[in-house]
C-alpha atoms as a printed R data frame, in Angstrom:
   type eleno elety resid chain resno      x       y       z
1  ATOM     1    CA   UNK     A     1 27.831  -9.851 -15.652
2  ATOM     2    CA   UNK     A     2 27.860 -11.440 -18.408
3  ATOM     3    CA   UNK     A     3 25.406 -10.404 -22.599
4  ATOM     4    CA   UNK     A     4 24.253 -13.782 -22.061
5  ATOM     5    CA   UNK     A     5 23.245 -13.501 -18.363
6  ATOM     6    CA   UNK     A     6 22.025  -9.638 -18.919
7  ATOM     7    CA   UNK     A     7 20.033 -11.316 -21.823
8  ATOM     8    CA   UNK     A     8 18.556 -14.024 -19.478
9  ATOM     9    CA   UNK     A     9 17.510 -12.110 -16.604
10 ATOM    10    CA   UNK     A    10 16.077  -9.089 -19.379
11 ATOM    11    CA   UNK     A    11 14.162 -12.449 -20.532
12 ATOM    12    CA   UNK     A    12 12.782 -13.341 -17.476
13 ATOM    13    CA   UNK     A    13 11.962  -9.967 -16.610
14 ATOM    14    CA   UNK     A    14  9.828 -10.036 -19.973
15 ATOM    15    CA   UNK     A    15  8.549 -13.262 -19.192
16 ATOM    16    CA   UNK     A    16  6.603 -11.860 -15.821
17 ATOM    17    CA   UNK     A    17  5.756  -8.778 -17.944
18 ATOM    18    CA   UNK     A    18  4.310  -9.712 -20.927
19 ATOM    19    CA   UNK     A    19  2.360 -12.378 -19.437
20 ATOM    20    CA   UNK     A    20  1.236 -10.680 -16.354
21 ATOM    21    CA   UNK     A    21  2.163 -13.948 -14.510
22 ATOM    22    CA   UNK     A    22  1.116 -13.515 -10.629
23 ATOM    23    CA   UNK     A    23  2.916 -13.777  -7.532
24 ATOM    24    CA   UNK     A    24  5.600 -14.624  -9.798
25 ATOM    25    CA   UNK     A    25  9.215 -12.718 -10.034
26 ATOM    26    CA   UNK     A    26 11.938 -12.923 -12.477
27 ATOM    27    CA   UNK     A    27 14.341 -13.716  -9.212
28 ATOM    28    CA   UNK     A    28 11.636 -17.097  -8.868
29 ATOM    29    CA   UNK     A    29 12.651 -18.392 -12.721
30 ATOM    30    CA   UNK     A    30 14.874 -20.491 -12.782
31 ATOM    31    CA   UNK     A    31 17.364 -20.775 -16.015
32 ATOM    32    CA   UNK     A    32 16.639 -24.241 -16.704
33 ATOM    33    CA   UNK     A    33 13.595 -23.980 -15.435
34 ATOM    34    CA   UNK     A    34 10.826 -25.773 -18.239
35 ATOM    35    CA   UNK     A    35  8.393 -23.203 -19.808
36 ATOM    36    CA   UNK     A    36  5.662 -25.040 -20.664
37 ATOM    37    CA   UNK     A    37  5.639 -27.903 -18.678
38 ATOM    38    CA   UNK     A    38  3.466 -28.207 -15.545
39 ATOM    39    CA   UNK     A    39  6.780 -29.064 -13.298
40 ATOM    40    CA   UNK     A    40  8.174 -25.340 -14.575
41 ATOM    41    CA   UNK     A    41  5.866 -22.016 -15.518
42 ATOM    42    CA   UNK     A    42  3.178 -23.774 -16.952
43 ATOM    43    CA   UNK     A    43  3.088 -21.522 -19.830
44 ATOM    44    CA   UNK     A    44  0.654 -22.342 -23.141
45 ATOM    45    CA   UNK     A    45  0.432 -21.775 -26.979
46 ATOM    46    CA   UNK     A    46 -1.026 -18.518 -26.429
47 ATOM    47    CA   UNK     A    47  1.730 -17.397 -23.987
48 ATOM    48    CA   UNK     A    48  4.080 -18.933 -26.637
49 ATOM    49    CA   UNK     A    49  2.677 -16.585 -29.591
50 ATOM    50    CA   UNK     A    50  2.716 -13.297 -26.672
51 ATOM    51    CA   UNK     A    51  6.220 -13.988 -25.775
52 ATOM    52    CA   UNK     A    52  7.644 -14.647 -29.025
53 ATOM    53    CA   UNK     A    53  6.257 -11.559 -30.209
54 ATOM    54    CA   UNK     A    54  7.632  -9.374 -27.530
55 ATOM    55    CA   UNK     A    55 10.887 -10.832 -28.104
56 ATOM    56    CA   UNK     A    56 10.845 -10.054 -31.966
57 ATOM    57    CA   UNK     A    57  9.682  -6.799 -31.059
58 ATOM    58    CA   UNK     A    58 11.882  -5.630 -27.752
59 ATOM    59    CA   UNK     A    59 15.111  -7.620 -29.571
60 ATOM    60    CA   UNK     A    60 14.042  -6.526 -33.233
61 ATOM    61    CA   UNK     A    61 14.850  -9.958 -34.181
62 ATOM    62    CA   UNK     A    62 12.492 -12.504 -36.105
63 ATOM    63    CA   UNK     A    63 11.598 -15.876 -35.068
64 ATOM    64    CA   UNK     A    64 11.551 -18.647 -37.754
65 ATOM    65    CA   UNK     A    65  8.415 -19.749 -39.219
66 ATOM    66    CA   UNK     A    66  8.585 -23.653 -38.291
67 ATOM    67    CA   UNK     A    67  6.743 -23.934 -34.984
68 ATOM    68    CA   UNK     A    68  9.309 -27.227 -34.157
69 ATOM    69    CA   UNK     A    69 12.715 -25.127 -34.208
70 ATOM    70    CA   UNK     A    70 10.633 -22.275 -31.967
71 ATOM    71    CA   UNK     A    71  9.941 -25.024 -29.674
72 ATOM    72    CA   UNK     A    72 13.308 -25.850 -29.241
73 ATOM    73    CA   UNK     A    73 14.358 -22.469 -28.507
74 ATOM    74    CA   UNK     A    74 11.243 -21.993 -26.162
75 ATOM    75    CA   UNK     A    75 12.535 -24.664 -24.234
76 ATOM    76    CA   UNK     A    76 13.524 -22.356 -21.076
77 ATOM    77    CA   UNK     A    77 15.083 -19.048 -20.580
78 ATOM    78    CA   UNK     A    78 18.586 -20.278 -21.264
79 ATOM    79    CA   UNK     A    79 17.372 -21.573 -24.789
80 ATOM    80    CA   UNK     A    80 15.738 -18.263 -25.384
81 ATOM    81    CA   UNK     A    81 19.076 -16.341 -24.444
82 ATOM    82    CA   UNK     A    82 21.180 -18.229 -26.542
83 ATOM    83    CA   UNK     A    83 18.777 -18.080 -29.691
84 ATOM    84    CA   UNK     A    84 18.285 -13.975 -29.076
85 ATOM    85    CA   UNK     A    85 22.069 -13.567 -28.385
86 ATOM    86    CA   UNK     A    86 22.729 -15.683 -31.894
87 ATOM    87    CA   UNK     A    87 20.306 -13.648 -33.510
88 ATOM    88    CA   UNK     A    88 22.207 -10.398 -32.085
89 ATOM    89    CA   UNK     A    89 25.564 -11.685 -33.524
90 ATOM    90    CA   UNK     A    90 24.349 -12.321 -36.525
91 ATOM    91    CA   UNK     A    91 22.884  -9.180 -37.163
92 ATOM    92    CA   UNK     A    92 25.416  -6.903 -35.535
93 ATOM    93    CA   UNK     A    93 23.201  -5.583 -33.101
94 ATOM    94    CA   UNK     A    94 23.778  -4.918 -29.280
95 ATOM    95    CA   UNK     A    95 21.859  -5.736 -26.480
């Protein structure tokens, strides 16, 4: 397996976590999958702000302080893997 898919399914996995989402698995998200759209997880602002901070926190990376580019990368989980696995390179870290 691949950093990028160890990085997506470690995202999804945080996903169900850190939003306690019910009867919901990380096998049931879907890469492409919309996050905050009704037709994908239905997630909100406030799930938004949760997530983004257990990312900067479990990845010990920073998110960028315009909400528009964080929306972009909060797009789905294959967004979020390839902003956190930029954000690795960048700053020589390993997953």
């Amino acid at each position: 397996m691949s950093a990028r898919a160890d990085i997506e399914r470690d995202l999804k996995e945080l996903i169900v976590k850190t939003l306690m989402l019910e009867d919901v698995t990380a096998d049931d998200i879907e890469t492409d999958q919309p996050l905050f759209e009704d037709a994908g997880l239905g997630l909100d602002s406030i799930d938004a702000l949760e997530l983004g901070m257990a990312i900067a926190k479990t990845y010990k990376i920073k998110l960028s302080q315009d909400p528009d580019e964080n929306k972009e990368y909060f797009t789905n989980v294959g967004t979020l893997a390839a902003f956190v696995s930029e954000k690795l390179a960048t700053t020589g870290e390993a997953s």
